[in-house]
PDB file with SEQRES, HELIX, SHEET and CRYST1 records, atoms N, CA, C and O in Angstrom:
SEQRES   1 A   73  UNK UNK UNK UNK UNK UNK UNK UNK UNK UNK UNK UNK UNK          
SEQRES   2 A   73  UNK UNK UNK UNK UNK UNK UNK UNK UNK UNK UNK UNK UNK          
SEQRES   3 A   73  UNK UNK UNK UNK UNK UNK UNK UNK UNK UNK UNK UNK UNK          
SEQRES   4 A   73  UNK UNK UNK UNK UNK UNK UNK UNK UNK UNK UNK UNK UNK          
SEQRES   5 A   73  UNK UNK UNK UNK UNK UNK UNK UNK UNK UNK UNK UNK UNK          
SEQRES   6 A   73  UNK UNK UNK UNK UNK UNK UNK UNK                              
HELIX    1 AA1 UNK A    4  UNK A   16  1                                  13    
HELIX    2 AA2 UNK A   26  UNK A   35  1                                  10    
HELIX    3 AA3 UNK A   38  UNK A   72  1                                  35    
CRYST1    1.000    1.000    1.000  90.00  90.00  90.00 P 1           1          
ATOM      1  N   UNK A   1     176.863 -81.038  69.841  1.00  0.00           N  
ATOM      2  CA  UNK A   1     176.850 -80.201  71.027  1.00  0.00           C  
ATOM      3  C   UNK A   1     178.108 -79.336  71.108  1.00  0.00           C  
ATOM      4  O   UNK A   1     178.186 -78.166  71.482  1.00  0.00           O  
ATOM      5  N   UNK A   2     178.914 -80.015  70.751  1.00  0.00           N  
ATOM      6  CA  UNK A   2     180.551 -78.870  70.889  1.00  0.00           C  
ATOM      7  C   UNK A   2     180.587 -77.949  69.994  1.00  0.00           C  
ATOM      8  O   UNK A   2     181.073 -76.828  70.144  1.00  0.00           O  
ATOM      9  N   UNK A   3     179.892 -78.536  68.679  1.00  0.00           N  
ATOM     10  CA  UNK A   3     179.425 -77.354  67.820  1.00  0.00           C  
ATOM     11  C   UNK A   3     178.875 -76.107  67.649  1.00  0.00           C  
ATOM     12  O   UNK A   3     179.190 -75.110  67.000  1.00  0.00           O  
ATOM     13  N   UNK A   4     177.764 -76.476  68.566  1.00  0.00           N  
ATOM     14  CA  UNK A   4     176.697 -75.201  69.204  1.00  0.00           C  
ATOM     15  C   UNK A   4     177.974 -74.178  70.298  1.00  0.00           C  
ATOM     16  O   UNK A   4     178.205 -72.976  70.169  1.00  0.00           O  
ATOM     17  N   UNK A   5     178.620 -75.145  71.328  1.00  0.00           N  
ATOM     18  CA  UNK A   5     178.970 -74.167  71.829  1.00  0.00           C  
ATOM     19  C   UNK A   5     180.779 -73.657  71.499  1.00  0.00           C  
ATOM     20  O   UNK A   5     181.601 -72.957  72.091  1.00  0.00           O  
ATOM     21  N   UNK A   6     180.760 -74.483  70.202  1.00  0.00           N  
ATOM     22  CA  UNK A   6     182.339 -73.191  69.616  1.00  0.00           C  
ATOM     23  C   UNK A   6     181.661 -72.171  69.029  1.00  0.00           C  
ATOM     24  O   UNK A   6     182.161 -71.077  69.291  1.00  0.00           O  
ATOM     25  N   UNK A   7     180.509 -72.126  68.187  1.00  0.00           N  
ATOM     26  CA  UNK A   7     179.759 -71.200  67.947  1.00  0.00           C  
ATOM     27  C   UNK A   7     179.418 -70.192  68.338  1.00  0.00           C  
ATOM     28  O   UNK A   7     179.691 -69.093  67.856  1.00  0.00           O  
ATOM     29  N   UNK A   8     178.666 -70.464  69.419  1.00  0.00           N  
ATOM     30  CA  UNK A   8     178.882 -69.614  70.796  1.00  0.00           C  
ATOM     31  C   UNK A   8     179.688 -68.571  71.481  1.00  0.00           C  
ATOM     32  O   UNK A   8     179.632 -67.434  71.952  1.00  0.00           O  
ATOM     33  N   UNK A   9     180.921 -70.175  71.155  1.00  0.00           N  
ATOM     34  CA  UNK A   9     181.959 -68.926  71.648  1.00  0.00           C  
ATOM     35  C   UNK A   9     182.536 -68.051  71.070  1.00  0.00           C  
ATOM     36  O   UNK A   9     182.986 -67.099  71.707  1.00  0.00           O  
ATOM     37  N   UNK A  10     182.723 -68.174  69.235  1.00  0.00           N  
ATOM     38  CA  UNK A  10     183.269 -67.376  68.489  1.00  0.00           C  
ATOM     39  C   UNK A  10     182.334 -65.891  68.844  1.00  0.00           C  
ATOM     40  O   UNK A  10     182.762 -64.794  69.202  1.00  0.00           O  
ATOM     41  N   UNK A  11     180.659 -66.421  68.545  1.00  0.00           N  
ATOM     42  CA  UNK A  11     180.149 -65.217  68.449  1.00  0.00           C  
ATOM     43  C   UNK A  11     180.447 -64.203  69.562  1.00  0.00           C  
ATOM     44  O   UNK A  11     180.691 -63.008  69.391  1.00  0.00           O  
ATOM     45  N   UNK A  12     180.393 -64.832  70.669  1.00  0.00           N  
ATOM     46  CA  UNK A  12     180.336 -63.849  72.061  1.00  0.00           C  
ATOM     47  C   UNK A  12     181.949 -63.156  71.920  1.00  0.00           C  
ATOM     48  O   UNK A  12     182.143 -62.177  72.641  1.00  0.00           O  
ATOM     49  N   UNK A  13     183.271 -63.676  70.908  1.00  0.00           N  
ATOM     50  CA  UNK A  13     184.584 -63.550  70.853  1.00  0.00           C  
ATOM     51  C   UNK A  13     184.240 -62.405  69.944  1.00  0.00           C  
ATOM     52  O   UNK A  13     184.449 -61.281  70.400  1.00  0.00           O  
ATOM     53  N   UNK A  14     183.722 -62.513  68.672  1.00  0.00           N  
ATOM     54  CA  UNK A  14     183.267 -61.305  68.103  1.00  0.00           C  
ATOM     55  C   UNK A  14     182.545 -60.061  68.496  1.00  0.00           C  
ATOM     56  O   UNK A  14     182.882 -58.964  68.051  1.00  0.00           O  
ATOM     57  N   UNK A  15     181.441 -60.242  69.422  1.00  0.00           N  
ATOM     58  CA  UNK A  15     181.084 -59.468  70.508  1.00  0.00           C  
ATOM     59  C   UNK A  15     181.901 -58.501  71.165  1.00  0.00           C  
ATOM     60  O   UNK A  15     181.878 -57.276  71.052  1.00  0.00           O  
ATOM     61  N   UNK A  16     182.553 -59.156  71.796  1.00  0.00           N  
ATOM     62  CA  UNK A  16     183.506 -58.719  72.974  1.00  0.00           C  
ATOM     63  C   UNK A  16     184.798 -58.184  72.033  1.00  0.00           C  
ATOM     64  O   UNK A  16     185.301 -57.212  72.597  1.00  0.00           O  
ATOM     65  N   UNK A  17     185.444 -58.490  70.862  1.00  0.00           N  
ATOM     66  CA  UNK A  17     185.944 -57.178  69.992  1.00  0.00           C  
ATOM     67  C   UNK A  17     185.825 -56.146  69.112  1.00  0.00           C  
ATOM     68  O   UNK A  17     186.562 -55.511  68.358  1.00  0.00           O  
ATOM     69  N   UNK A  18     184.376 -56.172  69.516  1.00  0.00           N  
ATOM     70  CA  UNK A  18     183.386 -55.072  68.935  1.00  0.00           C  
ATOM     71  C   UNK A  18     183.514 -54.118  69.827  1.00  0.00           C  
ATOM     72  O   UNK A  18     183.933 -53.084  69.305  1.00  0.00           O  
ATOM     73  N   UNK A  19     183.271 -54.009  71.303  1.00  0.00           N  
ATOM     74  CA  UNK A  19     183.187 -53.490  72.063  1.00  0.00           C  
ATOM     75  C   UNK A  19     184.058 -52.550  72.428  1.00  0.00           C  
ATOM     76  O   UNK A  19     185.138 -52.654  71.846  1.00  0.00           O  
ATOM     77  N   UNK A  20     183.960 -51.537  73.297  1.00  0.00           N  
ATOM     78  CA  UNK A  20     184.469 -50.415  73.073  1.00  0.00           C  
ATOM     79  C   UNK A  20     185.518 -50.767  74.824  1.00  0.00           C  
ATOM     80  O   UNK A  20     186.712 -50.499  74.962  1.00  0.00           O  
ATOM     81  N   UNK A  21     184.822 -51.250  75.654  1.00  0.00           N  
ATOM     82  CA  UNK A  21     185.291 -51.723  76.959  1.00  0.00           C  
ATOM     83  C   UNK A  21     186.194 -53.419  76.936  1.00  0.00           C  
ATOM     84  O   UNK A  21     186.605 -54.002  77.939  1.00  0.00           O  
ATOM     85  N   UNK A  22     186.310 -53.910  75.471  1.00  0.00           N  
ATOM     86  CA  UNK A  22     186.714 -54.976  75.399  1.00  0.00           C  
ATOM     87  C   UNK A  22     187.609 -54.990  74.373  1.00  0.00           C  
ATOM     88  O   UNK A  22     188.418 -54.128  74.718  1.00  0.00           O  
ATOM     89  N   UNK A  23     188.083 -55.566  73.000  1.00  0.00           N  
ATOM     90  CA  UNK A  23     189.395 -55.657  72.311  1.00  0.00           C  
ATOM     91  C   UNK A  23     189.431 -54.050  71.846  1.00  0.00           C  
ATOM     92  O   UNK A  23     190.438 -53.343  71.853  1.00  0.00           O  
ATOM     93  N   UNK A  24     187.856 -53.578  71.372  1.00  0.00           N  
ATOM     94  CA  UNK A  24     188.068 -52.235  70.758  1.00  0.00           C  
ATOM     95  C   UNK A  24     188.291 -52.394  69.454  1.00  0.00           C  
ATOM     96  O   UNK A  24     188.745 -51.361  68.962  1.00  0.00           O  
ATOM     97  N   UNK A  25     188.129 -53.459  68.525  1.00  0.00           N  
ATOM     98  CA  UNK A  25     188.476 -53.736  67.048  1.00  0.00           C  
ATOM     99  C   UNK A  25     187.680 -52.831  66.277  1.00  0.00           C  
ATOM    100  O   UNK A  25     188.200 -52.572  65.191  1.00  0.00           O  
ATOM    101  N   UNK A  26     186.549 -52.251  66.499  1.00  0.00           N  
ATOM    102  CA  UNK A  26     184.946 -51.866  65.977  1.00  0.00           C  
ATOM    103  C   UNK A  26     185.806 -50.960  64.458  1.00  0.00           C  
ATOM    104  O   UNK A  26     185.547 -50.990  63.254  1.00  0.00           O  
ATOM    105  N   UNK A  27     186.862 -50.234  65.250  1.00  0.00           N  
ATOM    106  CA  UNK A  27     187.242 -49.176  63.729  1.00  0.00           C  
ATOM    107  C   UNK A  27     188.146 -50.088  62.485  1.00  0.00           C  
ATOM    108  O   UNK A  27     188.089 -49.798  61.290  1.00  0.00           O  
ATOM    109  N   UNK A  28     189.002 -51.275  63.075  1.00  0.00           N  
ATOM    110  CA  UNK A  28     189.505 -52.384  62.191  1.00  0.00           C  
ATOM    111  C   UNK A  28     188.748 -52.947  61.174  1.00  0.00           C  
ATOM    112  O   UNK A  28     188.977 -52.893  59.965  1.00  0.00           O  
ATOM    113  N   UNK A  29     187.748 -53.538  61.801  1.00  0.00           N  
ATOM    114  CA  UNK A  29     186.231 -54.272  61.644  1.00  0.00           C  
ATOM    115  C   UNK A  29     185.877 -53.529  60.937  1.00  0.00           C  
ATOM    116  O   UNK A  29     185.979 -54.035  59.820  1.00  0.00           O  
ATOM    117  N   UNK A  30     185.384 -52.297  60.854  1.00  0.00           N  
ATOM    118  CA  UNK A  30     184.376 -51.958  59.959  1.00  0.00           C  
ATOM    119  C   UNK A  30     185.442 -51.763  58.490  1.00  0.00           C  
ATOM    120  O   UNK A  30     185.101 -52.032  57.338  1.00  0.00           O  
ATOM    121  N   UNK A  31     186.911 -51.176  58.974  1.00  0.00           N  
ATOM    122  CA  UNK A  31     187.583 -50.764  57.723  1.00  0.00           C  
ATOM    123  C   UNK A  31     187.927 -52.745  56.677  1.00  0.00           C  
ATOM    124  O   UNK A  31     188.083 -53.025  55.489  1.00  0.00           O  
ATOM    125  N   UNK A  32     187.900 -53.435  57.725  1.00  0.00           N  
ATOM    126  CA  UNK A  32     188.314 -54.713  56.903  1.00  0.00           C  
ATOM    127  C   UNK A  32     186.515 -55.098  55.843  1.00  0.00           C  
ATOM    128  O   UNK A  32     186.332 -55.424  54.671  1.00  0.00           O  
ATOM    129  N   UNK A  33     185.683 -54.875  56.841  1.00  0.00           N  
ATOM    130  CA  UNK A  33     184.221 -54.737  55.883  1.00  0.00           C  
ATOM    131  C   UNK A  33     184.200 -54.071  54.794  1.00  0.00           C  
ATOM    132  O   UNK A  33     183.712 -54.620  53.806  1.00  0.00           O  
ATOM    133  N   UNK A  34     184.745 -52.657  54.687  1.00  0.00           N  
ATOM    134  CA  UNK A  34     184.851 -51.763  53.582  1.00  0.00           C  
ATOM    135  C   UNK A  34     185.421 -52.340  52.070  1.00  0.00           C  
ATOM    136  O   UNK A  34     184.905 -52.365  50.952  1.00  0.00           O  
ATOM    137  N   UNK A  35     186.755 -52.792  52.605  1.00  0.00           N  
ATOM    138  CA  UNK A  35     187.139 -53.680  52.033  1.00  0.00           C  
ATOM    139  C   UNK A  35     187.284 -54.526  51.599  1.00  0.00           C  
ATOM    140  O   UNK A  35     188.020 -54.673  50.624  1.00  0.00           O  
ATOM    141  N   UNK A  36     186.502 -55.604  52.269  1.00  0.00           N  
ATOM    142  CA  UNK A  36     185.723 -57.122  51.721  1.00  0.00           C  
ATOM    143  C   UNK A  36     184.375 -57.230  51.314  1.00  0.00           C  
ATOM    144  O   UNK A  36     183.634 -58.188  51.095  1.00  0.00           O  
ATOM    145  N   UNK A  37     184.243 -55.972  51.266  1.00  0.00           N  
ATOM    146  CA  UNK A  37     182.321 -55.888  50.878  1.00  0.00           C  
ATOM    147  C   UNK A  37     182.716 -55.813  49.069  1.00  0.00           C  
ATOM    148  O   UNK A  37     182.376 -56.774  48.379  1.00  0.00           O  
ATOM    149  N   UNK A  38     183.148 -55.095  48.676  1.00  0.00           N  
ATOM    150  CA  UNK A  38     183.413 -54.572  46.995  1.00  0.00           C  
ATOM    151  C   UNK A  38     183.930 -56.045  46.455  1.00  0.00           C  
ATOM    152  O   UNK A  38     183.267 -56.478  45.512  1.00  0.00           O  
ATOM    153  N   UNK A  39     184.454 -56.449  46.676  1.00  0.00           N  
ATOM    154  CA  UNK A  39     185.702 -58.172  46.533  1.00  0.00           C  
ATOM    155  C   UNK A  39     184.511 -59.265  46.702  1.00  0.00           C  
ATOM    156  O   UNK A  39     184.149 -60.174  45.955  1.00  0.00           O  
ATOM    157  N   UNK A  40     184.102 -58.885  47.808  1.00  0.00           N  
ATOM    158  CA  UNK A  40     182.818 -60.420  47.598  1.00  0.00           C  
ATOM    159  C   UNK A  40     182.148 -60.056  46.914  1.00  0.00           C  
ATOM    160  O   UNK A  40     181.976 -60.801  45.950  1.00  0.00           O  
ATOM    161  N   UNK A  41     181.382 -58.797  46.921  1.00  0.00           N  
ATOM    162  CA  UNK A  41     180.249 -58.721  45.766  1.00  0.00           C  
ATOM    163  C   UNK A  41     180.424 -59.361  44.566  1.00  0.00           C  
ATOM    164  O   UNK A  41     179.499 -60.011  44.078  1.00  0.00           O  
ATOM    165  N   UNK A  42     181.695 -59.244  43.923  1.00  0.00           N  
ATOM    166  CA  UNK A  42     182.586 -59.489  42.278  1.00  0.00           C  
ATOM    167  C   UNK A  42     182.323 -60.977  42.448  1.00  0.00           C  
ATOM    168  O   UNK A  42     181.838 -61.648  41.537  1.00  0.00           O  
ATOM    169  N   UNK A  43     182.710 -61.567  43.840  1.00  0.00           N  
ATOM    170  CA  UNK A  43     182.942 -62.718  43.567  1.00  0.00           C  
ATOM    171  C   UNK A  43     181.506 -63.368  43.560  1.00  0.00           C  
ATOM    172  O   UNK A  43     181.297 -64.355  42.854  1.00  0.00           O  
ATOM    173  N   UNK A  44     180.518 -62.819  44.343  1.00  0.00           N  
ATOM    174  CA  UNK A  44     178.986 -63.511  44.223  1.00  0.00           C  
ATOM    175  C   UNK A  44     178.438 -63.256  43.041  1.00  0.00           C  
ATOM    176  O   UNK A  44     177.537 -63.986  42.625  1.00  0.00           O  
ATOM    177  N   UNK A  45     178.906 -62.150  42.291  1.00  0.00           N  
ATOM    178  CA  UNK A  45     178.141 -61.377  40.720  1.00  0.00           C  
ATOM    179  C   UNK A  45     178.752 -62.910  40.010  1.00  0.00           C  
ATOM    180  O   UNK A  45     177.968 -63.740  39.551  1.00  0.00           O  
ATOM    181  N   UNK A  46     180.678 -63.172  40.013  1.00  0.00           N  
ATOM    182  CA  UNK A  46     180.546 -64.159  39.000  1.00  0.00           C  
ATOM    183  C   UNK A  46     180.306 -65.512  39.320  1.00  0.00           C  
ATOM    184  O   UNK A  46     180.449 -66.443  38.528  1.00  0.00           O  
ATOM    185  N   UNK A  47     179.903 -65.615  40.610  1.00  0.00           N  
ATOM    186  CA  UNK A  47     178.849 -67.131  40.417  1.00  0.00           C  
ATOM    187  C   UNK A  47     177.778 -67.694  40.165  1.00  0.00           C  
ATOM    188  O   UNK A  47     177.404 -68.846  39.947  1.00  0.00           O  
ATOM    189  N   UNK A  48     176.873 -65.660  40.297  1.00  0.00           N  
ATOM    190  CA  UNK A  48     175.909 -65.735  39.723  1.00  0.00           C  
ATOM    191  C   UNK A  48     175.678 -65.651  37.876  1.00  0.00           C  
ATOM    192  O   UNK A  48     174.812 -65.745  37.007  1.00  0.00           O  
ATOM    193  N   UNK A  49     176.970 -65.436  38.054  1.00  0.00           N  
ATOM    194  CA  UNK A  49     177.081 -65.453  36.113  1.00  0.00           C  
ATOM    195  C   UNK A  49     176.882 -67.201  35.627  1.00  0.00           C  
ATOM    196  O   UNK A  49     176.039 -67.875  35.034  1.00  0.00           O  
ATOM    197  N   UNK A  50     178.130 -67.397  36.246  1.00  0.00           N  
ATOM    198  CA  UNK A  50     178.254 -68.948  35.873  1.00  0.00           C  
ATOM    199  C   UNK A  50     177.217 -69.630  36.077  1.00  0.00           C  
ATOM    200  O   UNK A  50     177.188 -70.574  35.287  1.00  0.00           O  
ATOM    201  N   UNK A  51     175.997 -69.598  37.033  1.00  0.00           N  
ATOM    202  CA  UNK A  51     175.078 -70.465  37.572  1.00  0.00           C  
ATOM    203  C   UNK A  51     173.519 -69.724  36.472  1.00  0.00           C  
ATOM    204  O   UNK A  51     172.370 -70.166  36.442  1.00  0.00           O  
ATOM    205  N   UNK A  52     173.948 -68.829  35.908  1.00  0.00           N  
ATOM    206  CA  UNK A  52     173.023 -67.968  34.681  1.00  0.00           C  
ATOM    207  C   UNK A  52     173.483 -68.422  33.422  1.00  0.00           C  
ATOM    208  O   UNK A  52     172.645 -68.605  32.538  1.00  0.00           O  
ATOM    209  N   UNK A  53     174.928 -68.677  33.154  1.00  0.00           N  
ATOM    210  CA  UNK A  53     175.254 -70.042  32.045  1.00  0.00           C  
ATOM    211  C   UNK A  53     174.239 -71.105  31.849  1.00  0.00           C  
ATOM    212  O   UNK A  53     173.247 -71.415  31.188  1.00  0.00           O  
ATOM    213  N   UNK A  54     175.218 -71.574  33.002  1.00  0.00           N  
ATOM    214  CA  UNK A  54     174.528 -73.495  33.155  1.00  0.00           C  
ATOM    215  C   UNK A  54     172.714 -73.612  33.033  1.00  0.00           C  
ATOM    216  O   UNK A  54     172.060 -74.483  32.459  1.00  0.00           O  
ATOM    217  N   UNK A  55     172.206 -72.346  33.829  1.00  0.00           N  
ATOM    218  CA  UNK A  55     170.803 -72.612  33.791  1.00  0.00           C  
ATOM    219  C   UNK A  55     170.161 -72.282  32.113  1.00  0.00           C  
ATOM    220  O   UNK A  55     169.201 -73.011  31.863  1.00  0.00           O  
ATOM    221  N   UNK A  56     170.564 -71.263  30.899  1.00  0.00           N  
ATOM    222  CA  UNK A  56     170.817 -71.101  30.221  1.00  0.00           C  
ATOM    223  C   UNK A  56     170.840 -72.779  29.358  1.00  0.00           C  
ATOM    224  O   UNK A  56     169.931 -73.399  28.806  1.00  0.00           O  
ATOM    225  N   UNK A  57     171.852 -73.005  29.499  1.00  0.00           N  
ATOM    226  CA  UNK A  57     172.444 -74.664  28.872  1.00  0.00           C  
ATOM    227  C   UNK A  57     171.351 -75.145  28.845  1.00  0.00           C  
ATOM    228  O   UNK A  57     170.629 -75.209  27.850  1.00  0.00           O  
ATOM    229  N   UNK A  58     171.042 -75.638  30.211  1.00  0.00           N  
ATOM    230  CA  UNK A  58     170.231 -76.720  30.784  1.00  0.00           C  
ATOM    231  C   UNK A  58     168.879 -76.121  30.672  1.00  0.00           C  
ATOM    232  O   UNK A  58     168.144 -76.869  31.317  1.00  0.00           O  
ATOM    233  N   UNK A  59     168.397 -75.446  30.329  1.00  0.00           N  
ATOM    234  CA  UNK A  59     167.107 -75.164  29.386  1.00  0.00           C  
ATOM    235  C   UNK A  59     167.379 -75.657  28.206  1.00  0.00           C  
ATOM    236  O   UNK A  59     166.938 -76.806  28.213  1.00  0.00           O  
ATOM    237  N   UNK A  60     168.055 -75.327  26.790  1.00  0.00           N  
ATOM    238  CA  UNK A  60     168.371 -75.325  25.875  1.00  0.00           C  
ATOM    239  C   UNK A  60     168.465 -76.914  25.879  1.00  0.00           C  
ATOM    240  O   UNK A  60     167.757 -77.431  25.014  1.00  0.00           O  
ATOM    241  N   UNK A  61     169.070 -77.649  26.539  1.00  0.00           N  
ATOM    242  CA  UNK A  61     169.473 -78.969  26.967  1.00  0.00           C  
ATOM    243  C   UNK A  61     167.737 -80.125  27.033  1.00  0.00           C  
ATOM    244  O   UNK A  61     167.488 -81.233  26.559  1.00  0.00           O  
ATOM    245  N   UNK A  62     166.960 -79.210  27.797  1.00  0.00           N  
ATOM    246  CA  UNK A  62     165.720 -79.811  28.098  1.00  0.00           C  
ATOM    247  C   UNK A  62     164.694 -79.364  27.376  1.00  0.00           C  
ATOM    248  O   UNK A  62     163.582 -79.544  27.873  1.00  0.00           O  
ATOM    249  N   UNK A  63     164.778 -78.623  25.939  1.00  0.00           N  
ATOM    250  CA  UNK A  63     163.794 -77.656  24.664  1.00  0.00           C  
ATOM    251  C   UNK A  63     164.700 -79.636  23.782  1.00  0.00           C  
ATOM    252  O   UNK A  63     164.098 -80.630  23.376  1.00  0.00           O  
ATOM    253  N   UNK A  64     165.685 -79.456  23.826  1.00  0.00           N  
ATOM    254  CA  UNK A  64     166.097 -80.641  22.885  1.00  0.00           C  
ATOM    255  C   UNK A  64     165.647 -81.635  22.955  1.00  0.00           C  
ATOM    256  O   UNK A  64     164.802 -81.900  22.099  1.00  0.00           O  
ATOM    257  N   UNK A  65     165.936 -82.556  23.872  1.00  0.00           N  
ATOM    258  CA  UNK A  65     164.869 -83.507  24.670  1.00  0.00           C  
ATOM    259  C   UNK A  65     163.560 -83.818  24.428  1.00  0.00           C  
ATOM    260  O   UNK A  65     163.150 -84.956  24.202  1.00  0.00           O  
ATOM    261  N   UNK A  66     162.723 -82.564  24.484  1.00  0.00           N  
ATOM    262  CA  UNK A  66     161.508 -82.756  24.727  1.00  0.00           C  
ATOM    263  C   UNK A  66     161.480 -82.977  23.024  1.00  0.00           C  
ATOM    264  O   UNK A  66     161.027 -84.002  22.513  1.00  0.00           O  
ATOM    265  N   UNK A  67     161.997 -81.927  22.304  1.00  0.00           N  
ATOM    266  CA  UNK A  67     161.730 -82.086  21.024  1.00  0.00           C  
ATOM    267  C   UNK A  67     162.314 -84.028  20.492  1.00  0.00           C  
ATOM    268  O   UNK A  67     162.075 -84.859  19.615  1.00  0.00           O  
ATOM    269  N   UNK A  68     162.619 -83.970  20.938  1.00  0.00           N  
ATOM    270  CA  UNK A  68     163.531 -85.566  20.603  1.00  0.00           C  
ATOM    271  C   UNK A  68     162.013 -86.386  20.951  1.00  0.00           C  
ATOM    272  O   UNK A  68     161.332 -86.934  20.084  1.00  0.00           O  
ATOM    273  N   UNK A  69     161.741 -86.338  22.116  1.00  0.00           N  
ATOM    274  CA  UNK A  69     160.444 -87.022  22.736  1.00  0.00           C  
ATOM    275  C   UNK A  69     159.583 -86.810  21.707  1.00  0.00           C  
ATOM    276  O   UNK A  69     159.253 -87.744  20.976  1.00  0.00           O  
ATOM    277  N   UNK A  70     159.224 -85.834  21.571  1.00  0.00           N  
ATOM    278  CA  UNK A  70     158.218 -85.289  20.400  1.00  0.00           C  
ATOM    279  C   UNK A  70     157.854 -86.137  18.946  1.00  0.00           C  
ATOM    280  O   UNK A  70     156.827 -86.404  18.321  1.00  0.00           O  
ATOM    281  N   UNK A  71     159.037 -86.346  18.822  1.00  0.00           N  
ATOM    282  CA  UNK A  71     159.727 -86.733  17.241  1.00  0.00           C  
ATOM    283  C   UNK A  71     159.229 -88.620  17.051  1.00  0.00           C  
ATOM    284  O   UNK A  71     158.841 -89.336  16.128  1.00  0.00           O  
ATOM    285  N   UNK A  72     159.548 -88.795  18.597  1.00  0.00           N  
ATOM    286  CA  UNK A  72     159.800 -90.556  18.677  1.00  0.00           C  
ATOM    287  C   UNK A  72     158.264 -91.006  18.622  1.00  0.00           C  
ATOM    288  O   UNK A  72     157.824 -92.080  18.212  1.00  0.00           O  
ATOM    289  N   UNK A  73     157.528 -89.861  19.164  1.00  0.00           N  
ATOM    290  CA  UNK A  73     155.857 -90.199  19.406  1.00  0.00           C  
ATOM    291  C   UNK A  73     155.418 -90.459  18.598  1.00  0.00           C  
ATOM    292  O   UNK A  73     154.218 -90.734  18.608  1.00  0.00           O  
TER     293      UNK A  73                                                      
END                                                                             
C-alpha cells in the first residue's frame, strides 16, 4: 500500500514539474530526454547483442545434445 501511494506521489511530482503553472521543468526535461534517449538506446542495442550471443550458444548447446541423444539411441 505505501508503494502504490509513493508512486503516486512521484508521478503527480513529475506532473506538477511539467507544468507550466508549477516547477516549469518541461524545457530541462525534454533537453535531459534528448540526451538520455541516444545513451540508452546504445545501452539496450548492447544487451540486446549479448542476449543474441547467449541465445546463439544455447541453440548450438541444444543441436549438441540432441545429437548426443541421437547417438545413445
Amino acid at each position: 500500500m505505501i508503494t502504490l501511494f509513493v508512486g503516486l506521489l512521484l508521478i503527480a511530482f513529475c506532473v506538477f514539474a511539467c507544468l507550466s503553472n508549477g516547477l516549469n521543468w518541461s524545457v530541462e526535461i525534454i533537453r535531459f530526454l534528448k540526451g538520455f534517449g541516444p545513451c540508452f538506446a546504445a545501452f539496450v542495442g548492447l544487451i540486446a547483442v549479448f542476449i543474441g550471443f547467449a541465445d546463439i550458444k544455447d541453440k548450438k548447446e541444444a543441436k549438441k545434445e540432441a545429437e548426443k541423444e541421437n547417438e545413445s539411441k
